[in-house]
N, C-alpha and C positions, 0 to 999 in steps of 0.2 A: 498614118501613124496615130490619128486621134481617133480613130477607130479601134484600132487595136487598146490603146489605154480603156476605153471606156469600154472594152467588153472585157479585160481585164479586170475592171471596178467591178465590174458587173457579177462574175465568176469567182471572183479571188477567194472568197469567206468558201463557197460551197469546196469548192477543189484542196483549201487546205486542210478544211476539215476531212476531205479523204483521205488526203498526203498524210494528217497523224493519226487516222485509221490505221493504217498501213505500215507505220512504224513503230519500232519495238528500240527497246532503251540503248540497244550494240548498235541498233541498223538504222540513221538517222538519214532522209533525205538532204541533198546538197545542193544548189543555187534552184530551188522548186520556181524560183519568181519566174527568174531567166529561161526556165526550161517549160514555161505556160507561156510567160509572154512573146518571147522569142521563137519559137517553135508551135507550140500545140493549139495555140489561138491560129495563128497564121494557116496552119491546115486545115481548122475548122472553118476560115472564110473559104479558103478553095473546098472544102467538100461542099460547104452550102452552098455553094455557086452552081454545083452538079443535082443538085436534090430535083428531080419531078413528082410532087406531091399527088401525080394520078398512079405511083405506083412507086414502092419501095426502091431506098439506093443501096445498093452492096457492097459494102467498104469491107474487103479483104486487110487482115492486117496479120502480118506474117515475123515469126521472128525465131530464135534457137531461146530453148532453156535457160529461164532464168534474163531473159532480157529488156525485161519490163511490160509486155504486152498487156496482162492486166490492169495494171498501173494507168499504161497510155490511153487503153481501150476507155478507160473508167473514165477518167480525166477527158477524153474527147467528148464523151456522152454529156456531160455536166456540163461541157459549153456548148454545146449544140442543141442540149435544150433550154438550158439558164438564157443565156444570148438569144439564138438565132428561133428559138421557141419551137421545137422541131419535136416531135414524137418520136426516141432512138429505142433500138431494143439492143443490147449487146449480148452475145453468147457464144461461148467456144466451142469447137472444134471437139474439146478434149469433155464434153457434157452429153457428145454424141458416143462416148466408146461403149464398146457393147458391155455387155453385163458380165461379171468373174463367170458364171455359168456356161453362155455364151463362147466367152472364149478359151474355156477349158474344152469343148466340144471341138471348136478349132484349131486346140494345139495337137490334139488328137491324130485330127482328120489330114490335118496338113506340115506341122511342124511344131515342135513341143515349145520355140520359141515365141510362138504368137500367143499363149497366156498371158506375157509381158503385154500390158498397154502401151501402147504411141505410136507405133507406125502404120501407116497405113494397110487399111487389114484388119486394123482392132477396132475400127469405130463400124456405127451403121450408116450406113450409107446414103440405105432409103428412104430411113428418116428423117434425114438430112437434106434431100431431093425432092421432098415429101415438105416440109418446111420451106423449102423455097417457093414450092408453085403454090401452097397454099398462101402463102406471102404474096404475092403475087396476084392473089385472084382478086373482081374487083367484088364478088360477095365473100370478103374477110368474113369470114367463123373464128370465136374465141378457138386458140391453139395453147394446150400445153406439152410443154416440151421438156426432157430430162436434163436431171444434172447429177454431176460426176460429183462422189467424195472422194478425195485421194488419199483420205486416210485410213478408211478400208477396201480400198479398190474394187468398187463398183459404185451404182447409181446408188442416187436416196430413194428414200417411199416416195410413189406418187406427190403425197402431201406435200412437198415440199418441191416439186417441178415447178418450173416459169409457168405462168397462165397468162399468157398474152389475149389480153379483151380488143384491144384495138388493132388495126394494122400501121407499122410503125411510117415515118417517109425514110427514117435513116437503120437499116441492119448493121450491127457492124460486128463481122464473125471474125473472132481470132483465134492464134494457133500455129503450132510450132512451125507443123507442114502448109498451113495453109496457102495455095499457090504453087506447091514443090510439082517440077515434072520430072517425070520417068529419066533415067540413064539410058545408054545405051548398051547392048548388051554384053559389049566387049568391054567394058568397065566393070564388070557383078565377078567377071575372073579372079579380078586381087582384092584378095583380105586386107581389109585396114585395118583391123584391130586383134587382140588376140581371141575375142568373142567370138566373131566370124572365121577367125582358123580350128576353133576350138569345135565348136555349137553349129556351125551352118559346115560343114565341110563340104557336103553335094552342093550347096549352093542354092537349097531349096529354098528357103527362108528368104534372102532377099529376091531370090527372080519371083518368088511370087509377090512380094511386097513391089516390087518395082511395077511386077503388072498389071497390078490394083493401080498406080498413078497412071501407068499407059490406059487405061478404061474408065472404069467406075468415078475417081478421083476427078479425072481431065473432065469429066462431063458435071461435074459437081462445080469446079472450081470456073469453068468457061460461064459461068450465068454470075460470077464477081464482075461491081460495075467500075473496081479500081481494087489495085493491090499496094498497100502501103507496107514497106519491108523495115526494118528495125534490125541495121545491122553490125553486130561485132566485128570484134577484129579478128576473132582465134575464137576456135573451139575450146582451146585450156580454160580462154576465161568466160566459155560458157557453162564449163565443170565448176569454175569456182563461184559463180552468181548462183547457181540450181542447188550448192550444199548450202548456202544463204537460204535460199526460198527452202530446202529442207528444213533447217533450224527454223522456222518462222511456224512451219507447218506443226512442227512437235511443239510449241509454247500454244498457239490455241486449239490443240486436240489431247494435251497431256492429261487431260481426264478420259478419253477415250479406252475404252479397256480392248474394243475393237479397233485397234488405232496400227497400221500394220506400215509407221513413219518410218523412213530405211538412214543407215547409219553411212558414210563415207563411204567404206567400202561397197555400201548396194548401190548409192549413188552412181558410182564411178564404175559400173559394171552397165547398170541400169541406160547411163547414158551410152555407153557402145552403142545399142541396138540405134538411137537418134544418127549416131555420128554419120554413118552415110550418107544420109539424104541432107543432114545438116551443110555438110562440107560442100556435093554437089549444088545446092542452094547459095553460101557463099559465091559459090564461080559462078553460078548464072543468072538468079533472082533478080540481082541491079540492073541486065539485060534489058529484063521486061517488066518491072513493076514499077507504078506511075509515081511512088514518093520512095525515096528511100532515107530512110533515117538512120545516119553513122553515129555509132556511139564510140565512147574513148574507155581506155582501161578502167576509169573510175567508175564507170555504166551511168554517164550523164550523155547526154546528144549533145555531139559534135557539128553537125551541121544537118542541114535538109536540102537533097537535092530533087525537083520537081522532074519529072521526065515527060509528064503528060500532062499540062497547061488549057 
């Protein structure tokens, strides 16, 4: 327990100053102490317990729309290097999506619904595979690597990519899917939404999506040295945290003239294409992922349950 207070001491100033980074004068954080002290300290003793400084640790951390991954991922980084004095590099999932050009090429080729970024399919893969073994190697080369603006959907200039100098001991890649496996394929029969009765009628659209987790995916996410899950209760209230993080998104891009921030109704469209893999994650994620984090309707953590010690 006095460990925990005293890397608490230690952390508190750097993490709040993130905590009102992150908040806007409607959207105010709620018990932050209790959800550092209680929780997010505690998990960064168990990851540094797992760190081998001859070679990077890979903290998968997975969660649906709008349920704080950023937030958590940022906040873990800060006490694992504030604290445990650890070299982290964090980066999502969604910084790997391919370029608007890109995926205009492959809504073409394969189905007009893969222009939409997020499901598996839209990111690159390779370069993501490509980032890990170079992680990995023990002559580290400076790596930079892309990032996504979601406010005109695509990447930024070079100029503004991660330029990783060092090799880190802690990765920690987050993202909606990250972790998600394949269905089965007697489940892709029924529409759950009216997106999928509407848009995918053949069914092409998700059986391919789903066979990108059955290949490409599965061999991406098998080299994560833990999966930490961030989990809701319902999909409704993961529609209603994602029109949150919309409204956040239009306050610091409202001068964008290239700013292409989507209204309620794109939202609630937008997230259809998520809901499948989202829901199938629900039911199985807890299965196999080594932390799972329950949150409550208010989107604070309700408890932490360890699976893998």
């Amino acid at each position: 327990m006095q460990r925990l207070s005293l890397c608490f001491n230690k952390v508190r100033k750097n993490c709040f100053e993130f905590i009102k980074s992150q908040e806007t004068k409607q959207d105010k954080f709620k018990n932050k102490e209790r959800m550092i002290k209680s929780f997010l300290i505690p998990l960064c003793f168990w990851i540094s317990k797992k760190v081998n400084k001859k070679k990077p640790y890979f903290v998968g951390l997975a969660g649906g729309q709008g349920t704080g991954k950023t937030t958590s991922s940022s906040l873990i980084k800060i006490i694992l290097s504030k604290y445990f004095k650890l070299n982290v590099f964090r980066i999502s999932i969604d910084d790997f999506y391919k370029t608007r050009k890109e995926r205009l090429i492959l809504s073409k080729k394969i189905h007009p619904m893969l222009l939409t970024r997020g499901v598996p399919g839209t990111h690159d893969v390779d370069m993501m595979l490509n980032f890990f073994k170079k992680s990995k190697s023990k002559k580290f080369k400076r790596l930079r690597l892309p990032t996504f603006n979601k406010a005109i959907d695509d990447r930024y200039e070079k100029k503004k990519w991660y330029d990783l100098k060092k090799r880190p001991d802690v990765i920690i890649f987050e993202g909606w899917c990250v972790g998600a496996k394949s269905e089965k394929s007697s489940t892709l029969k029924r529409n759950i939404n009216s997106m999928e009765r509407t848009k995918d009628k053949k069914k092409i659209w998700r059986k391919y999506v789903n066979q990108q987790l059955k290949s490409k995916y599965k061999k991406l996410y098998s080299q994560l040295n833990c999966l930490i899950y961030l989990k809701a209760k319902d999909f409704s209230l993961l529609q209603k945290w994602r029109l949150k993080q919309e409204r956040k998104l239009l306050i610091s891009s409202k001068h964008n003239s290239k700013s292409k921030i989507m209204n309620k109704d794109d939202v609630l469209k937008f997230m259809q294409t998520y809901q499948r893999i989202t829901q199938n994650m629900f039911k199985h994620t807890p299965k196999y992922a080594s932390v799972i984090i329950n949150l409550n309707s208010n989107h604070q953590i309700k408890s932490t349950v360890y699976k893998n010690k």
